[in-house]
C-alpha positions in Angstrom: 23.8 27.4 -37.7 26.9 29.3 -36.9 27.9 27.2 -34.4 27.9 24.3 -36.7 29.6 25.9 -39.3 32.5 26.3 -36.6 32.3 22.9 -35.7 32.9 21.8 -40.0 36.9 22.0 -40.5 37.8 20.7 -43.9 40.5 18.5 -44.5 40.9 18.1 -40.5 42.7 14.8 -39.6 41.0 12.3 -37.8 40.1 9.0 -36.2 39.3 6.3 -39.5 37.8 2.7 -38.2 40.7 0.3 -39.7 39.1 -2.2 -42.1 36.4 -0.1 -42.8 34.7 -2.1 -45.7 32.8 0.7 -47.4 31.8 4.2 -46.3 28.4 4.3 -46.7 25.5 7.4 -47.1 24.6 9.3 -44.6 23.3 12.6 -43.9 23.7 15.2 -41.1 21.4 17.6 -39.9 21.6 20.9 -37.9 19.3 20.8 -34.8 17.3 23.6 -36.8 17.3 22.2 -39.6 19.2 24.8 -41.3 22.1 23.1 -42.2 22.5 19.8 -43.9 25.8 17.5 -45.4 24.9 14.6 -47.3 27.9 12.3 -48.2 29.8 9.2 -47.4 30.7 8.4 -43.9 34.6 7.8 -43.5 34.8 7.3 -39.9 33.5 8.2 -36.5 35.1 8.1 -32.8 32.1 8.2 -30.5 32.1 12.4 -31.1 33.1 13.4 -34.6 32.1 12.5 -37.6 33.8 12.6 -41.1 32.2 12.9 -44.0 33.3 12.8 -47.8 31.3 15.4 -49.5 31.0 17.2 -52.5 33.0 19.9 -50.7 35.4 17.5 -49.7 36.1 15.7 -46.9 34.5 17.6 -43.5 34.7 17.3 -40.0 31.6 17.2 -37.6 30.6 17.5 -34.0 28.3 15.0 -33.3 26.8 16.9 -30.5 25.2 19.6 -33.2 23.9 17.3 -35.6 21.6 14.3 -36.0 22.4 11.6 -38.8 20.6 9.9 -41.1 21.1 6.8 -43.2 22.9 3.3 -43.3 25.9 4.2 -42.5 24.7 6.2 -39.0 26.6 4.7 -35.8 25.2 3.3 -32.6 25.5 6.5 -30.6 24.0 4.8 -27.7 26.1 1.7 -27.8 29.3 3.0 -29.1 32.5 0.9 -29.2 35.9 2.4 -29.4 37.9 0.1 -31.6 41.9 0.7 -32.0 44.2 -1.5 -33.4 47.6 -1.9 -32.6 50.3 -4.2 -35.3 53.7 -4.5 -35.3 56.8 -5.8 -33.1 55.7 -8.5 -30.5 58.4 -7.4 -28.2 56.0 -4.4 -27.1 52.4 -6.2 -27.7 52.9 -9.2 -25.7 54.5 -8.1 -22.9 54.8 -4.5 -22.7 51.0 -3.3 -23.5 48.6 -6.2 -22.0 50.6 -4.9 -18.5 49.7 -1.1 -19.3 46.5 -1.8 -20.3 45.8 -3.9 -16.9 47.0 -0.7 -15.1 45.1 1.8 -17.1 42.3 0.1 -16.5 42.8 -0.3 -12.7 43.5 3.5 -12.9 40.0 4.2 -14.7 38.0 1.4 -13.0 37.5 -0.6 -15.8 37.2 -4.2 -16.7 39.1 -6.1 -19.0 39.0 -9.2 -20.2 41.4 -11.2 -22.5 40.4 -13.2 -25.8 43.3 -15.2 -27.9 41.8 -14.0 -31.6 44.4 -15.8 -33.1 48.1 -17.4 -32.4 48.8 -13.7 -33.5 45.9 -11.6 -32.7 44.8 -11.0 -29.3 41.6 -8.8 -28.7 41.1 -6.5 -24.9 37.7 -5.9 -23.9 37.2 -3.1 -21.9 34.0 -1.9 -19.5 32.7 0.7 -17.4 32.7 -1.9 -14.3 31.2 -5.5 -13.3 28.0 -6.4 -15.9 28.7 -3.2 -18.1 28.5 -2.3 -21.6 31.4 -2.5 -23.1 33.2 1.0 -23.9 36.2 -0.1 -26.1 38.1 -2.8 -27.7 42.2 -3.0 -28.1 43.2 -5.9 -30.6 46.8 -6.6 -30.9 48.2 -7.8 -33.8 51.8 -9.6 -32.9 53.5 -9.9 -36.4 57.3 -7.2 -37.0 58.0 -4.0 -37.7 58.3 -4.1 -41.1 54.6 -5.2 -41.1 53.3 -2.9 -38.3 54.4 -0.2 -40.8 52.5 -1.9 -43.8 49.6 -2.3 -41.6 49.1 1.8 -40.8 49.9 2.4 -44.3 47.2 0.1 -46.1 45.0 1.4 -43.1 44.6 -1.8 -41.2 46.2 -0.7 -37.6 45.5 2.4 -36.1 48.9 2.4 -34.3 52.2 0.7 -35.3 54.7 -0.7 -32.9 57.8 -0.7 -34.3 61.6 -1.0 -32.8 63.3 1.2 -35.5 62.0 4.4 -37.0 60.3 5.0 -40.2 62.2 4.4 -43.0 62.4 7.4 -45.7 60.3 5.4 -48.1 57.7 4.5 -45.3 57.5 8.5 -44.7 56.8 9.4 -48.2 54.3 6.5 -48.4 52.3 7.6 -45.1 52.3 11.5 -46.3 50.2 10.0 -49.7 48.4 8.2 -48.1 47.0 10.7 -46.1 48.4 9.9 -42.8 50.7 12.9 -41.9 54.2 13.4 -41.9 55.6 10.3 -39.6 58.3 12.5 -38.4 56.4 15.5 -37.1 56.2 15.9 -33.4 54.1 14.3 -31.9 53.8 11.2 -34.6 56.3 9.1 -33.1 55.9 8.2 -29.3 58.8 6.6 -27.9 57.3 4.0 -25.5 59.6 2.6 -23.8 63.4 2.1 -23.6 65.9 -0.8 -24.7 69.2 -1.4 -25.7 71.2 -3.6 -28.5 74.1 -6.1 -26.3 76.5 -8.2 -27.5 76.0 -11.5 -26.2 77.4 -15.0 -25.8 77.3 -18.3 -24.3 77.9 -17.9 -20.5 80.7 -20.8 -20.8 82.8 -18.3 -23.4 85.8 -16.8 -21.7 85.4 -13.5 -23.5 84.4 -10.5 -21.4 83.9 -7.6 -23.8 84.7 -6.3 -27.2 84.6 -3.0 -29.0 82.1 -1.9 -31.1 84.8 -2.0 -34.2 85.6 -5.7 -33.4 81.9 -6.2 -33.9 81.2 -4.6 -37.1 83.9 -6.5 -38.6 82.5 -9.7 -36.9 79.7 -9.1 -38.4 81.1 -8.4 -41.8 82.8 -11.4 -41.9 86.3 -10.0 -41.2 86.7 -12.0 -37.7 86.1 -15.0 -38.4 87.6 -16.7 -34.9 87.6 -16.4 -31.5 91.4 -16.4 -30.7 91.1 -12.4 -32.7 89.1 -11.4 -29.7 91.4 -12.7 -27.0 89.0 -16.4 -26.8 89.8 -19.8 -28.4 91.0 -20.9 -31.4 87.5 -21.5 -33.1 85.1 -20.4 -35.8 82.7 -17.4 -34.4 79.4 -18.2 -35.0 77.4 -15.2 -35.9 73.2 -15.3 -34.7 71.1 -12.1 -35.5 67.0 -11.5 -35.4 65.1 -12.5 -38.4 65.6 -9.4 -41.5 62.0 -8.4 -41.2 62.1 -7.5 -36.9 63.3 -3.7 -36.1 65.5 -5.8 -33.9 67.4 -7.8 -37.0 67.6 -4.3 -38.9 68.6 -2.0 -36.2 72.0 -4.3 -35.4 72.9 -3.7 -39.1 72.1 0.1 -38.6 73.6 0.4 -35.7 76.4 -1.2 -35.7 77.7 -2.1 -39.6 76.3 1.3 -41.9 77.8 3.7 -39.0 81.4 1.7 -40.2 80.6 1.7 -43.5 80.4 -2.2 -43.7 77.9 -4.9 -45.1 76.4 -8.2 -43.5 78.0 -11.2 -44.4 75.9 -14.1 -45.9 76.3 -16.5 -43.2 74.2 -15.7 -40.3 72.3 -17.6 -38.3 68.6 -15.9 -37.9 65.8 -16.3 -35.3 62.8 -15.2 -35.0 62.4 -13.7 -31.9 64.5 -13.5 -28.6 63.9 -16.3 -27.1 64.4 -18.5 -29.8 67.7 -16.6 -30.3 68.7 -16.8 -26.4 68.4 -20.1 -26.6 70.4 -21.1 -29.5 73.4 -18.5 -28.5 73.1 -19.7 -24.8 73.8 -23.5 -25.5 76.5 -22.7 -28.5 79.9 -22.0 -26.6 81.2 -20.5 -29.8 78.5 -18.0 -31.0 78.5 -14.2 -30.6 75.3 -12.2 -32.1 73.2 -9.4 -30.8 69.5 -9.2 -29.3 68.0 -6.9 -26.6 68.3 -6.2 -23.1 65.2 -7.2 -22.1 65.4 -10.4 -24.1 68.9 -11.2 -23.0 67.5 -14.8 -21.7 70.2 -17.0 -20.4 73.3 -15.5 -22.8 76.3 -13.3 -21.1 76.5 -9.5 -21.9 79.7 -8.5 -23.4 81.0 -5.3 -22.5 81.8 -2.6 -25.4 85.0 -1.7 -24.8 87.4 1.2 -26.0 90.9 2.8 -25.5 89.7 5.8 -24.9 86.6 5.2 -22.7 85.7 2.8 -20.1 83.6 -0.5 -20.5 80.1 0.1 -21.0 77.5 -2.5 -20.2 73.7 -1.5 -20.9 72.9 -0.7 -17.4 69.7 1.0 -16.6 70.8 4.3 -16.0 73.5 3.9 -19.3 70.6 3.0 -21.7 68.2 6.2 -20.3 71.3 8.6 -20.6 72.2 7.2 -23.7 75.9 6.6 -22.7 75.2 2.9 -23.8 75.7 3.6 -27.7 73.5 1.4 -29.0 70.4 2.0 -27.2 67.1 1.0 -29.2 63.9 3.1 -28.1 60.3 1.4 -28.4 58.1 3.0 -30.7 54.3 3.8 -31.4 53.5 5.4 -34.9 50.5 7.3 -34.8 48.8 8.9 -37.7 47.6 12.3 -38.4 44.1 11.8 -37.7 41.1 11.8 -34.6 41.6 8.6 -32.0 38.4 7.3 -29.8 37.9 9.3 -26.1 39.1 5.8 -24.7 42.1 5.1 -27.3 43.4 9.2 -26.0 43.2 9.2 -22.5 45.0 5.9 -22.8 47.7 7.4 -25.0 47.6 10.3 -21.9 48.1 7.6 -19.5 51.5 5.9 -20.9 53.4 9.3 -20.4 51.9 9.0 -16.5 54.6 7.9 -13.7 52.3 5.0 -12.9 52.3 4.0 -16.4 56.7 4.7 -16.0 56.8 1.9 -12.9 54.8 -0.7 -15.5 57.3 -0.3 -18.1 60.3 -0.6 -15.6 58.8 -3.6 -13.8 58.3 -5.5 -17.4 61.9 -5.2 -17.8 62.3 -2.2 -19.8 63.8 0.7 -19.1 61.3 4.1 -18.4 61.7 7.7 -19.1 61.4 9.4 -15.8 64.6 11.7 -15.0 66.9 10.9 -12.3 69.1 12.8 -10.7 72.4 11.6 -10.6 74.7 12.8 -7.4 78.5 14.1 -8.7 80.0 11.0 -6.5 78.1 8.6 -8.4 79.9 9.6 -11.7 83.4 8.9 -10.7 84.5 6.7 -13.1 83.6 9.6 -16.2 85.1 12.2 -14.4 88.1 9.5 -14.1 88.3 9.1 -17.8 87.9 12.7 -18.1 91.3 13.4 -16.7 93.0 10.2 -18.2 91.9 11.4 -21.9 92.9 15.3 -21.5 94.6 16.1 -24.8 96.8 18.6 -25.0 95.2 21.3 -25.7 92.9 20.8 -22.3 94.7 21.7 -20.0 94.2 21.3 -16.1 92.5 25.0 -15.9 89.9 23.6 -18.1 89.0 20.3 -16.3 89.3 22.3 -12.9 86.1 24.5 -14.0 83.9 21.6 -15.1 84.4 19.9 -12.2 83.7 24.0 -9.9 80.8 24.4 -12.2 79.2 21.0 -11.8 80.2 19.8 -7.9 76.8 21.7 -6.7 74.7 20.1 -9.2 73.0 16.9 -10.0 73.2 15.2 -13.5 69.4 14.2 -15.0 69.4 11.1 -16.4 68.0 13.6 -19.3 70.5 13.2 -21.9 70.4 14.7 -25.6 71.9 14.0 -28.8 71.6 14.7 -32.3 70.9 12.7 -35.5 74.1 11.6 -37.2 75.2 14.8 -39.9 72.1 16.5 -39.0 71.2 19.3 -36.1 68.0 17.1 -35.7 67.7 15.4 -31.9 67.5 11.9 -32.3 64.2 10.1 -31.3 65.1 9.2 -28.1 66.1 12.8 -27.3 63.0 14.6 -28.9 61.2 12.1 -26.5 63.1 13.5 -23.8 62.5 17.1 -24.9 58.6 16.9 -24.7 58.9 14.5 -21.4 61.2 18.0 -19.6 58.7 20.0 -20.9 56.1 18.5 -19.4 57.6 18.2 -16.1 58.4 22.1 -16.6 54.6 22.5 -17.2 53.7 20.6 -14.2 56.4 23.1 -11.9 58.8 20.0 -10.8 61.9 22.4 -11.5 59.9 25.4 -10.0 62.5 27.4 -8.0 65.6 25.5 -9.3 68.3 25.7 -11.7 68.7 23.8 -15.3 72.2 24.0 -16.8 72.3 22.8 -20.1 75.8 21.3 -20.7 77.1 20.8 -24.0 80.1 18.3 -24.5 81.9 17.4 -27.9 84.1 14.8 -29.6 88.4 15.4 -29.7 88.1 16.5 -33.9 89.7 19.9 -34.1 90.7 22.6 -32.1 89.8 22.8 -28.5 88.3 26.1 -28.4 86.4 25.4 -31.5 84.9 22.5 -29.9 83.7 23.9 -26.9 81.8 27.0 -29.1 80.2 24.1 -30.9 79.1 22.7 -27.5 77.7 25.6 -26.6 75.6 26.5 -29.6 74.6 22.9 -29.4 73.8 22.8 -25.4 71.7 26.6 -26.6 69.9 24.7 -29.4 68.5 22.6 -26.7 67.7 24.8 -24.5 65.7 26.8 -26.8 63.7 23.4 -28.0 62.1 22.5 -24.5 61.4 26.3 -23.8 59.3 26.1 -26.7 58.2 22.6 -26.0 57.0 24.1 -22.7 54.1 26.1 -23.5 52.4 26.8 -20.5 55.6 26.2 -17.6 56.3 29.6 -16.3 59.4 30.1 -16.8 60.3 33.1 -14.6 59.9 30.4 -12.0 62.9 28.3 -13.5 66.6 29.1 -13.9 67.5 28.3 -17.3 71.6 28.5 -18.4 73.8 26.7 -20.9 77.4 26.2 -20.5 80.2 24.2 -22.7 82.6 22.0 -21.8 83.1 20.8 -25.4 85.6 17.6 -25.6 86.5 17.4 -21.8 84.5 14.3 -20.8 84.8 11.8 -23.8 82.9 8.8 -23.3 84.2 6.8 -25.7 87.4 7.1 -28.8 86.6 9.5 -31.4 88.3 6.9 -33.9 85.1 6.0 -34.6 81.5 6.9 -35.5 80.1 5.8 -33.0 82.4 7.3 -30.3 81.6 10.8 -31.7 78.1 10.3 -31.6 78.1 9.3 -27.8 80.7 12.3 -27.4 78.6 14.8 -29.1 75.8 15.5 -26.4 73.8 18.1 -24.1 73.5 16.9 -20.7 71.1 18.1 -18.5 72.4 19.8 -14.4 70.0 20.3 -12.2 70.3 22.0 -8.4 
């Protein structure tokens, strides 16, 4: 009896069957009989059960009761069910390739079965002429219904390629599905990056990101502006509702404080939009790295930094400006056994390789060798203000010779002290690898930089508190690493490696950043 009573948490979150079409009665029953909860069944993942009950809403291990009623599952024959809705960018490529793997991992079988020209359902078995064990369905629609989908409890998962709006948040938290932007509630799957791109016959090599927020407001209106031909420019975006459409206008027009003109030309996915930019010599527009198709990548350019394309390693550090992480929204409740360990397996290295070789970019840290960065340390002495002087430059370059940059890169929420997703992703991911004694016996250095806006010395204490901020996040993030094992500094640098012009918000932001040193 006491055992059970340890195993009922109330108001526990916890695994809910989407399209559930009723709970129905049940009752559960102690071993001994000394204990019973009569109520409505909300949901069960093949080891908990949760029940609606005059008490409220209570949590039970399976394993110390027996049910009763209608509504009692199939303990023999249980089927883990998880639905995933939302951006097809991720669910047609992206996840039938991890799932292949996982289940080559966990010696499973899967087979494949076209629901719908938008659904798509995974079977998966213990082995050759098993039972089956679980079912994946993928529903290939936007992110703007993903979202709608794990609201109105349809989805288990959304796959979105934006974060949750505010509105979204507030909407998930009454709805009973957590706080969207606690740890842990946002995955960042995978990595990609907004590009400028045009037809391969346009003479135009690169722009910067200012030239393109007023090209996309309208205020450019012909090529011969951006150093082409004397014609029209024809703008192309992704369809409003795609995370794609909505993060260019994030990105790149609300950081400059501009709006969208009416004229665009939408699509409703990338390749529909690489092939309408690829065969129009006078169109400029934006879409993803991975969806780049047959268009030519323009290079953001800048006075006061060099030309960025979104290589790999740009888009993991997050020197590429407008990167655009993948996301999975997960609510505040119980998954299926099956639906966890394959959660577990995307943060895997075998699970990293997949996402590379699908032609996205993966989170494992590289190290980056000093003579592989000469071009920013170039820049570094080409844009030395004033006020930092040689003396300056000379001790970045004594204190970080002996190291190795991570491609481990962090940087904060614009106005806020808040990592951005892409860094609190890389804050658990260094955690982890601290957990798992990778940096056992080595040295981290924590490396704050800053953008040129005020005083020198200013900066670099800013830097500092900022590259110390960090520092303190993945100690804590790191639970079980033993940390006597691990050096652990921070050091400043604050506006003595600018990666971009501070003219703008978007420079600053790529300015303002802790790197990560490791020897």
């Amino acid at each position: 009896m006491a055992g059970l009573r340890a195993a009922i948490i109330a108001a526990l979150s916890f695994w809910m069957m989407p399209g559930l079409a009723a709970a129905q009665d049940v009752t559960l029953r102690s071993h001994d009989g000394s204990v019973e909860i009569s109520g409505n069944l909300l949901g069960f993942d093949g080891e908990f059960y949760r029940v609606d009950t005059i008490y409220g809403e209570l949590t039970v291990d399976g394993s110390g009761v027996a049910c009763d009623g209608p509504g009692c599952p199939n303990l023999e024959n249980y089927v883990a069910r998880m639905v995933f809705s939302g951006a097809p960018t991720i669910g047609r490529v992206l996840m039938p390739a991890l799932i292949e793997a996982f289940a080559i991992r966990g010696d499973y079988e899967v087979t494949r079965e076209q629901l719908s020209p938008q659904e798509t359902r995974y079977a998966i078995s213990g082995g050759v002429d098993s039972d089956l064990i679980g079912e994946f369905i993928f529903r290939l629609t936007n992110t703007d219904e993903g979202f709608a989908d794990l609201l109105a409890n349809e989805a288990d998962i959304a796959m979105t390629l934006r974060e949750a709006r505010r509105d979204e948040v507030e909407r998930a938290r009454d709805a009973g599905l957590g706080d969207l932007t606690a740890p842990g509630r946002a995955r960042v799957l995978a990595l990609d990056a907004l590009i400028p791109v045009v037809a391969p016959s346009n003479p135009v090599q690169g722009i910067s990101l200012r030239e393109l927020s007023r090209v996309l407001a309208g205020e450019i209106t012909n090529w011969s502006r951006l150093g082409g031909p004397d014609a029209p420019v024809d703008v192309h975006l992704w369809e409003a509702s795609t995370g794609i459409g909505q993060a260019s206008v994030d990105q790149v027009l609300v950081p400059d404080g501009r709006e969208l003109l009416e004229k665009v030309v939408r699509h409703k996915d990338g390749a529909a939009f690489a092939e309408a930019v690829a065969r129009d010599p006078f169109a400029l527009g934006l879409t993803t790295r991975s969806e780049q198709g047959n268009t030519w990548e323009l290079a953001l350019t800048g006075q006061c930094g060099f030309a960025l394309r979104a290589t790999r390693r740009a888009v993991k550090t997050e020197d590429y400006p407008l990167t655009a992480p993948l996301f999975l929204y997960l609510p505040a409740r119980r998954f299926p056994k099956l639906g966890r360990e394959f959660l577990t397996y995307l943060r895997d290295p075998s699970a990293q390789l997949v996402i590379r070789r699908a032609g996205f970019v993966d989170q494992t840290p590289e190290e980056i060798e000093i003579n592989a960065q000469g071009d920013r340390f170039a820049n570094a002495i080409a844009q030395a203000g004033e006020e930092l002087g040689l003396t300056e430059l000379q001790r970045m370059v004594q204190v970080l010779s002996p190291l190795k940059r991570l491609t481990t890169t962090f940087r904060f929420e614009t106005g806020s002290v808040r990592l951005d997703a892409q860094s609190r992703s890389n804050a658990e991911q260094l955690a982890r690898a601290m957990e798992l004694g990778l940096y056992d016996a080595r040295r981290l250095v924590f490396v704050g930089f800053s953008d040129g806006e005020g005083a020198a010395n200013a900066n670099r204490e800013i830097a500092l508190r900022r590259a110390e901020t960090v520092q303190r996040a993945v100690v804590r993030a790191a639970e079980t690493a033993n940390l006597d094992r691990i050096g652990l500094e921070a050091e400043a640098f604050g506006e003595a490696m600018p990666m971009a012009c501070d003219d703008t918000a978007w420079g600053r932001q790529v300015n303002r950043r802790v790197e990560v040193w490791v020897r």
